[in-house]
C-alpha positions in Angstrom: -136.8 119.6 -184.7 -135.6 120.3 -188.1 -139.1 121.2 -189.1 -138.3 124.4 -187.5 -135.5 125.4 -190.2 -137.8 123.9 -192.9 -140.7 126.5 -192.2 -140.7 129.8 -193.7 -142.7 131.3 -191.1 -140.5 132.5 -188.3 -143.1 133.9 -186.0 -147.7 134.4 -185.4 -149.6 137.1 -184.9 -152.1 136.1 -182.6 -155.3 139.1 -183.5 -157.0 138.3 -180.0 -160.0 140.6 -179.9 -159.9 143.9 -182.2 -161.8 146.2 -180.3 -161.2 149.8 -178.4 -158.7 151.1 -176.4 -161.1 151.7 -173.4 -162.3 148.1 -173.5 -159.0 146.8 -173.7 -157.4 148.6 -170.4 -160.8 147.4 -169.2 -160.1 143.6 -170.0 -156.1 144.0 -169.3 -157.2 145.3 -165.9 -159.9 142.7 -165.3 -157.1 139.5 -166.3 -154.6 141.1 -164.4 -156.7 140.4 -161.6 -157.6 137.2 -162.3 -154.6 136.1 -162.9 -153.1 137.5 -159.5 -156.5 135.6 -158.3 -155.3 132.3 -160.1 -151.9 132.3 -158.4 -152.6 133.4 -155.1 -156.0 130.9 -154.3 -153.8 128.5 -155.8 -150.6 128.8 -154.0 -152.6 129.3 -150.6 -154.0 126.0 -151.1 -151.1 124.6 -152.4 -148.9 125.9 -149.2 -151.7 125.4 -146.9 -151.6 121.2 -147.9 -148.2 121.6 -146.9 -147.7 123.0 -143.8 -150.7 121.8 -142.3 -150.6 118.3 -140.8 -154.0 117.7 -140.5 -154.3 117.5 -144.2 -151.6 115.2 -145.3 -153.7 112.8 -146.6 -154.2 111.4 -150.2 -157.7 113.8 -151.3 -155.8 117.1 -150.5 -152.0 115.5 -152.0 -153.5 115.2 -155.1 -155.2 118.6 -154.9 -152.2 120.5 -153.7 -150.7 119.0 -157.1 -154.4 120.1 -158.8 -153.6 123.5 -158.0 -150.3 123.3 -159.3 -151.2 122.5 -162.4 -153.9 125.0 -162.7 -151.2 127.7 -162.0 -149.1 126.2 -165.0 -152.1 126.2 -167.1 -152.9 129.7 -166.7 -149.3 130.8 -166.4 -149.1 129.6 -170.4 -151.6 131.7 -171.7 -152.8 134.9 -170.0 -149.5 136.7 -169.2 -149.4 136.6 -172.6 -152.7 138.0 -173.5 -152.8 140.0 -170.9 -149.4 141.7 -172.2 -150.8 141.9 -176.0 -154.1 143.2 -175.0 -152.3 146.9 -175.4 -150.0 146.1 -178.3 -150.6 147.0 -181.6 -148.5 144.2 -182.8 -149.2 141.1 -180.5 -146.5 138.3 -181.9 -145.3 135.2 -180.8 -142.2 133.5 -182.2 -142.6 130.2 -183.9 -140.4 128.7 -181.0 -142.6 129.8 -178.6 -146.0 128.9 -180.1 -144.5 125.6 -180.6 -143.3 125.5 -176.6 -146.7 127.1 -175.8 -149.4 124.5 -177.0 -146.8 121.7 -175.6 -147.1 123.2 -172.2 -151.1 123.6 -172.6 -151.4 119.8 -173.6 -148.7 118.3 -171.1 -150.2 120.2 -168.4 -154.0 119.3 -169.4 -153.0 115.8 -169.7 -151.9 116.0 -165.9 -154.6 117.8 -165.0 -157.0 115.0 -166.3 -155.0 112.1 -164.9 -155.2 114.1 -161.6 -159.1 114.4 -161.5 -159.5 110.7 -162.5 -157.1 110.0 -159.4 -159.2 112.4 -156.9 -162.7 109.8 -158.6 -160.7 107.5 -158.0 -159.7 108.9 -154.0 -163.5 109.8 -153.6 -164.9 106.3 -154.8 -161.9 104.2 -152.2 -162.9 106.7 -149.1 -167.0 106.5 -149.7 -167.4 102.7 -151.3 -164.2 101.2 -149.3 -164.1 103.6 -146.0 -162.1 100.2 -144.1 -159.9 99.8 -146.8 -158.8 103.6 -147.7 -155.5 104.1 -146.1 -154.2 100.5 -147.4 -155.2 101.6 -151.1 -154.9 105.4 -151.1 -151.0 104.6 -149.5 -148.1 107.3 -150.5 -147.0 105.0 -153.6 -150.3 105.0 -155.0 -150.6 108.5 -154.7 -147.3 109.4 -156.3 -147.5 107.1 -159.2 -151.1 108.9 -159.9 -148.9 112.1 -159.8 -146.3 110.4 -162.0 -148.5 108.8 -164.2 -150.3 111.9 -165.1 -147.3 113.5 -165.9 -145.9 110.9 -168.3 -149.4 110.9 -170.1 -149.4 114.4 -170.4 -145.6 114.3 -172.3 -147.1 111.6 -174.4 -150.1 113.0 -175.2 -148.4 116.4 -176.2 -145.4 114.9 -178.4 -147.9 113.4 -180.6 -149.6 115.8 -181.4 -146.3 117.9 -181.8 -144.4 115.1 -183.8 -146.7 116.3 -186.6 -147.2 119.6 -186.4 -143.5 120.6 -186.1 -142.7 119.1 -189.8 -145.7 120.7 -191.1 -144.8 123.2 -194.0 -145.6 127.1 -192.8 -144.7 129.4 -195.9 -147.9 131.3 -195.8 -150.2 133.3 -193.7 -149.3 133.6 -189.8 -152.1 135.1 -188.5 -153.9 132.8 -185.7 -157.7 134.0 -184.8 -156.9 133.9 -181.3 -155.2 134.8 -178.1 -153.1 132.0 -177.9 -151.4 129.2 -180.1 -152.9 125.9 -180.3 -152.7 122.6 -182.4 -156.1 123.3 -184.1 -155.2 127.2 -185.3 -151.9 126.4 -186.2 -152.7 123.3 -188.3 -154.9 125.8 -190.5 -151.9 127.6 -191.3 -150.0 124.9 -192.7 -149.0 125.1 -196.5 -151.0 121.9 -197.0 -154.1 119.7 -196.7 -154.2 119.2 -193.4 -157.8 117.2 -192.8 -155.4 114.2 -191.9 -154.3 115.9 -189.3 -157.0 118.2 -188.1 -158.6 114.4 -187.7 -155.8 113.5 -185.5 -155.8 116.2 -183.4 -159.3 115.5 -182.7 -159.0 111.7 -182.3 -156.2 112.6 -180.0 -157.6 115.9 -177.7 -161.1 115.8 -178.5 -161.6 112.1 -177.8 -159.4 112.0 -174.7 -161.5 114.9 -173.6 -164.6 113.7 -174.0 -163.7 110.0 -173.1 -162.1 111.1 -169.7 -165.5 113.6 -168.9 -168.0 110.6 -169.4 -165.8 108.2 -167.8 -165.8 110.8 -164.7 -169.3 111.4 -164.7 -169.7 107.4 -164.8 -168.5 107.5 -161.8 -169.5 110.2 -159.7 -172.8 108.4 -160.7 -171.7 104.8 -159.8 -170.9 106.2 -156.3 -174.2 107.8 -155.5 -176.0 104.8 -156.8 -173.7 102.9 -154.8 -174.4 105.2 -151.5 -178.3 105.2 -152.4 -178.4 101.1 -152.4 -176.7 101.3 -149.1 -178.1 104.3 -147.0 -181.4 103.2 -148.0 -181.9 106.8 -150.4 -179.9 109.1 -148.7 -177.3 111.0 -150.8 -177.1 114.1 -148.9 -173.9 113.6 -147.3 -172.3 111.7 -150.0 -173.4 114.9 -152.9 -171.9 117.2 -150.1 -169.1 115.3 -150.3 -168.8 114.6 -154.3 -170.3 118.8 -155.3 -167.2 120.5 -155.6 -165.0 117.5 -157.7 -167.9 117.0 -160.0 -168.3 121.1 -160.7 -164.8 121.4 -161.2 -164.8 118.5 -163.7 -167.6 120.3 -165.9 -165.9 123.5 -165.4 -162.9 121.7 -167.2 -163.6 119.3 -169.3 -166.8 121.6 -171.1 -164.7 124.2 -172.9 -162.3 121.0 -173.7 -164.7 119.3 -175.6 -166.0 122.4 -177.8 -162.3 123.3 -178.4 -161.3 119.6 -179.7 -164.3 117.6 -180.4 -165.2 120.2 -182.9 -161.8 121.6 -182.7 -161.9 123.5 -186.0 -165.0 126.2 -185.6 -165.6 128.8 -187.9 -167.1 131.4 -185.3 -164.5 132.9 -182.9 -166.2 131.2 -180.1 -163.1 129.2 -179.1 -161.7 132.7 -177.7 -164.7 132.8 -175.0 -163.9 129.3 -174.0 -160.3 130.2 -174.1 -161.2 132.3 -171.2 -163.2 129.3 -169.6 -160.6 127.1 -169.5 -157.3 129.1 -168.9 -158.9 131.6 -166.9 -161.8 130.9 -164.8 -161.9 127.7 -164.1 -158.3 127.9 -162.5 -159.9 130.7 -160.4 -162.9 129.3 -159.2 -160.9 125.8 -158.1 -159.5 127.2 -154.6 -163.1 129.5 -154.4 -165.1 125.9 -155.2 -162.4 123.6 -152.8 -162.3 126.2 -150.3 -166.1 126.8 -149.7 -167.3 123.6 -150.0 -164.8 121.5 -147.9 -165.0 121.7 -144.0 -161.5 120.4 -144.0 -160.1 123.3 -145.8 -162.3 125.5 -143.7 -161.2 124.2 -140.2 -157.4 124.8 -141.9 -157.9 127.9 -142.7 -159.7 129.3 -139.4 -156.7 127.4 -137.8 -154.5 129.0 -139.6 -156.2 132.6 -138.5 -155.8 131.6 -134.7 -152.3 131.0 -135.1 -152.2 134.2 -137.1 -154.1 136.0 -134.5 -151.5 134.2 -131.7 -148.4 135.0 -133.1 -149.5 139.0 -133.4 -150.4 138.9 -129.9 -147.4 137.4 -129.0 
């Protein structure tokens, strides 16, 4: 950490969008929503996983933890936005731009351990329907949980081991809403292609590598179902919809922000949004519409809702 008392720079203004005033209540108004969105559809999931016994099982474990992680995501990044989005002055210290893309690249790295681990859930309970329980058991399912977490740290402090003993005795104005390794690399008081390559070897790579490798495999299932079922893939696309949206709703903003992590449009902000903001938001909408499971839970739950006022 003593790159932090070697930088000059002691805080980043983050420019975000320079446009009205009317727009911007418009677009504080229209986070603030999402955001409350983001945290309740999460959480409801998240508690319903819980309390309800009838989903104790390995798919919705690892998506009670999914929406966990989407919470953290978001929680990073648009309170924060949505607070600038009416000040003049919208600054971040250089501690907390630091802590910020840490927390956005731990909590990504989970996230993309997790939806390898639900591939993984979906490929068991299709391919290996005998065998599920034995191989989807409580251990495996934690050390998924682990694992992702452990992966995210590592995946983070890599990145950060260079950028924190980066020279910053320059400009501190990043082009977006929110601090992250490829904006703040630009900033550095030298060359920094070295770097910008790592960061893309590093995100951009892992991004992409994890999306084809989960794409390979919602593929290899359906194949696998086809060959068996003699062509039909109905039930089996039913099944597979909602983890193979949510896995181009994650992964395609990933792979413009890092595979060509250093853009000289301001398109990043726009996936910004993507990534932090709507795809956590649409996760519950997508889990909870397209999986009779969650449905039967939740008109359970609305019976015992509807019991306990009558009683």
């Amino acid at each position: 950490m003593d790159g932090l008392n070697n930088s000059v720079v002691s805080e980043f203004v983050l420019l975000g969008l320079s446009t009205s005033w009317e727009t911007k209540v418009f677009l504080m108004l229209t986070f603030s929503l999402i955001y409350l969105g983001i945290i309740l559809g999460n959480l409801f999931i998240f508690f319903l996983v819980i309390f309800d016994s009838h989903l104790h099982s390995p798919m919705y474990f690892l998506l009670a933890n999914l929406s966990f992680i989407d919470m953290g995501v978001a929680s990073t990044t648009v309170p924060k936005m949505i607070g600038d989005l009416l000040n003049e002055y919208k600054i971040i210290s250089f501690q907390g731009c630091m802590t910020q893309m840490c927390f956005i690249h731990i909590m990504g790295g989970v996230e993309m351990v997790l939806l390898i681990a639900m591939a993984f859930d979906r490929y068991i309970a299709i391919c290996k329907p005998l065998h599920y329980l034995n191989i989807m058991n409580p251990k495996i399912c934690v050390s998924f949980v682990i694992t992702g977490w452990v992966i995210g740290v590592i995946h983070a402090m890599s990145q950060f081991a260079f950028i924190i003993n980066l020279p910053f005795c320059g400009p501190n104005e990043v082009d977006s809403f929110y601090c992250d390794f490829p904006r703040i690399i630009k900033l550095a008081c030298t060359d920094g292609v070295k770097f910008e390559f790592i960061i893309a070897a590093n995100s951009g790579f892992m991004s992409m590598g994890t999306f084809f490798l989960l794409i390979l495999s919602y593929v290899f299932i359906l194949v696998t179902v086809w060959k068996r079922a003699s062509g039909d893939l109905s039930k089996a696309f039913v099944t597979l919809s909602s983890h193979i949206t949510v896995v181009v709703l994650f992964f395609t903003p990933c792979m413009f922000l890092y595979v060509w992590p250093f853009p000289t449009s301001s398109i990043d902000k726009y996936l910004f949004i993507a990534d932090f903001a709507i795809t956590p938001i649409l996760n519950p909408i997508i889990y909870t519409l397209r999986n009779k499971d969650i449905k039967v839970s939740v008109k359970r739950l609305s019976k015992w809702g509807h019991y306990g006022r009558r009683c």
